[in-house]
N, C-alpha and C positions, 0 to 999 in steps of 0.2 A: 504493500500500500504506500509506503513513504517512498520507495523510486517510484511508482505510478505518478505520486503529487508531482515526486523533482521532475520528473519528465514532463507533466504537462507544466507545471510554471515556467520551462526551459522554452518548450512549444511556443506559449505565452508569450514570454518575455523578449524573441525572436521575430512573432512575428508584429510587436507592437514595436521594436527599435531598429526590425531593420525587413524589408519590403525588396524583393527583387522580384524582377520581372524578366519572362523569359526571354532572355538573348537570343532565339531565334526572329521573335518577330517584334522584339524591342531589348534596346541596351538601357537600361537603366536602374538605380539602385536610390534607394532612399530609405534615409533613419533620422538621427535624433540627434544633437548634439547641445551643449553649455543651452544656445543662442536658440534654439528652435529646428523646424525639421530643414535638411538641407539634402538633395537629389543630384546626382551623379547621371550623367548623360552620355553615353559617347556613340562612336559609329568603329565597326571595326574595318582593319584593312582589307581589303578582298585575297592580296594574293599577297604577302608577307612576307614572301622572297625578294619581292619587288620594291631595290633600298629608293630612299629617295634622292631629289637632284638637291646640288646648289648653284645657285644664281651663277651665274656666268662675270657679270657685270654687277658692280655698283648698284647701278640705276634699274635692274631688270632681277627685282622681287614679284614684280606683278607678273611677270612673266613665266618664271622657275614657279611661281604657285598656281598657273594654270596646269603645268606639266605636272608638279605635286598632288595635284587634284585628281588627275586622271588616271595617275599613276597608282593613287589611294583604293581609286574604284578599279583596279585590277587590267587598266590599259597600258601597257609596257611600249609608252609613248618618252622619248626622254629629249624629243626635239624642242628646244628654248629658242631656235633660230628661228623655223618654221613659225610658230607664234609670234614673235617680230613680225616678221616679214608680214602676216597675216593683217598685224592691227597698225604699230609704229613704223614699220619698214623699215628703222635705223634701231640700234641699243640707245634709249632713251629712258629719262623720268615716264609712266604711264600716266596718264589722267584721269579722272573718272570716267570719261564718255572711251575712255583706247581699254578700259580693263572692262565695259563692260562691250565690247565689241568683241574683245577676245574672249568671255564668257558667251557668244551669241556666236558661236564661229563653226567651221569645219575642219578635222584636222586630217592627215592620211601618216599610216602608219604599216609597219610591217608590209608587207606585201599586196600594196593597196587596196588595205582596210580603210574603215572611216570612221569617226566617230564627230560626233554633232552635236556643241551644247549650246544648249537657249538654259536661259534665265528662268527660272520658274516666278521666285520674287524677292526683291532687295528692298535693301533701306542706304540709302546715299545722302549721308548728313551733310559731304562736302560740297555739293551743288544743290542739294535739297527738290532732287527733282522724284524721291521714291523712298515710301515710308510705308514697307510692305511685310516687312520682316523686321518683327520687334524679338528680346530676350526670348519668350516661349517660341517663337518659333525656332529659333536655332536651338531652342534645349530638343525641341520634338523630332524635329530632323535630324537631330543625330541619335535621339533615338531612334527612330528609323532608319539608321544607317547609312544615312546621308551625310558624309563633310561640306564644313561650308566656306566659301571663298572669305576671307575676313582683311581689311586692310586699317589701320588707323592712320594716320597725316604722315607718319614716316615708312611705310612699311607694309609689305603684302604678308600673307600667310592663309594655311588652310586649318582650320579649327576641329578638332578632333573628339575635345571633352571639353564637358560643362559643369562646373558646380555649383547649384542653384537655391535660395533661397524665396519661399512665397513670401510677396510681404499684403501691406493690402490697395498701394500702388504697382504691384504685379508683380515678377518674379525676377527676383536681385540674384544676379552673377557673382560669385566670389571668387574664383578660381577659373580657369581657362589654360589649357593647351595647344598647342597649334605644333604644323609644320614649318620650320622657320627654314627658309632656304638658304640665309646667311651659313647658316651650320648643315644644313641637309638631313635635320633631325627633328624629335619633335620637344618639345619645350615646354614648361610653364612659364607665361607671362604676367608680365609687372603692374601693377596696379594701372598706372600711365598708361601703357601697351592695350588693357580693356576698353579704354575710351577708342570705339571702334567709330569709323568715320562711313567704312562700307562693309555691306554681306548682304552673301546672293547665296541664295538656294539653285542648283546648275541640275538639269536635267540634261541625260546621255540619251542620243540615238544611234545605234550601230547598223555601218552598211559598209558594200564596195565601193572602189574608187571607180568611173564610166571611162570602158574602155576608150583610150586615146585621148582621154581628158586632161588636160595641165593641170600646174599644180595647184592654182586656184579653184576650186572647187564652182561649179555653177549654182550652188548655194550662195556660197559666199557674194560672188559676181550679182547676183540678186540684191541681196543685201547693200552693196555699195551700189547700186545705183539709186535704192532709195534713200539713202543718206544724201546721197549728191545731188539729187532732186528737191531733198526737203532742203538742204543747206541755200540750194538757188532758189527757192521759194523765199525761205528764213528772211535771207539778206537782202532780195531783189524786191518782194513785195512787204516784207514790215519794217526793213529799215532796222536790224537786226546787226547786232559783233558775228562779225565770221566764228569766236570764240564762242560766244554765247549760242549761237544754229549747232555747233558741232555738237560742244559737250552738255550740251542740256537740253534742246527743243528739239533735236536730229538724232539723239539716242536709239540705238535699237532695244527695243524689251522694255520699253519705258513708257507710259502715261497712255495716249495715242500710240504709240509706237508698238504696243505690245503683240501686236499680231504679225510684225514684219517678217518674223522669224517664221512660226508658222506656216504663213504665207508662202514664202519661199520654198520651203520645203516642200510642201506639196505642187509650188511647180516642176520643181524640180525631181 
């Protein structure tokens, strides 16, 4: 009778301090601590042989964290040139409107594979043009298995784990990891570092590359021409910054813009 008690208060006391949920069709853990209950969130790797990049350059963190991304979901993609080429065409600073084009893009890989990410939905504090992805979502997406694009004012990366707090203005971050391409590893980050400026939820679609196609994809080729439409629109009929058409009103994935992606695809 007295190990029957200790076992169920053990039962008990487990399942009131500490809550997991199954890792097949969610990552996530939650219990109790000093301060109140705090949840643990992440997404696991797909293929964990698969190490990750580091930046090439300087300036091209947004860049090594698209390849980090894809690489995370199990596409043993490791080209950081071909993404240039795709959004900046040069190693450059990225901007908001070049990282979310290279999150909207088509890549070819391996033996002209393909792989195709749109935007599902972001939050971009630095241009303030999309506020679609607050705290619970990126806690839920990575329970689901999803990594998420993440950058603050300095710095690209892809976010891996969350440690979250309910408050009763909504669900407070304490803790965060990510893929840092400086190191080519993954990290916890600095208090500073959480003040996140952008993250995007990235949805994959996998195809071939069309025989005798170059290396631009006629996705992509889609895509820029509505950019370059809306830009000559932007600046010729409102009287519009060539800056301001690009990265904020000529976004793809963004406001109006959210179907271009889509769009595209299915003509193509």
């Amino acid at each position: 009778m007295i190990d029957d008690i200790r076992r169920s208060f053990i039962i008990r006391f487990l399942y009131t301090f500490l809550i997991v949920i199954n890792p097949v069709t969610a990552a996530e853990e939650c219990g109790f601590d000093s301060a109140g209950q705090i949840c643990h969130a992440w997404a696991e790797a797909t293929n964990a042989n698969l190490p990750f990049v580091r930046q090439k350059t300087f300036e091209t963190c947004w860049a090594a964290s698209v390849v980090n991304l894809l690489r995370y979901v199990g596409v043993p993609f490791n080209d950081e040139d071909q993404v240039i080429q795709e959004t900046t065409g040069v190693p450059k600073l990225g901007s908001a409107s070049e990282v979310s084009q290279a999150l909207n893009q088509t890549y070819i890989y391996g033996s002209g594979r393909t792989v195709s990410l749109s935007v599902e939905r972001s939050t971009d504090n630095y241009t303030s043009t999309s506020h679609s992805l607050d705290n619970l979502g990126i806690h839920n997406a990575l329970k689901e298995n999803r990594p998420v694009y993440y950058g603050d004012l300095n710095h690209a990366m892809v976010v891996t784990d969350v440690w979250s707090r309910p408050t009763p203005f909504g669900l407070q971050v304490i803790r965060m990891r990510a893929i840092d391409p400086a190191i080519g590893s993954v990290r916890d980050l600095s208090p500073n570092e959480m003040i996140g400026t952008y993250a995007a939820i990235v949805n994959f679609t996998f195809g071939h590359r069309n025989a005798g196609g170059n290396h631009v994809s006629t996705r992509n080729t889609c895509l820029e021409k509505r950019i370059e439409k809306c830009v000559t629109a932007c600046t010729d009929q409102y009287g519009r910054s060539q800056q301001e058409c690009e990265q904020i009103t000529c976004r793809p994935g963004v406001g109006e813009n959210m179907d271009w992606v889509a769009d595209c695809s299915e003509d193509n």
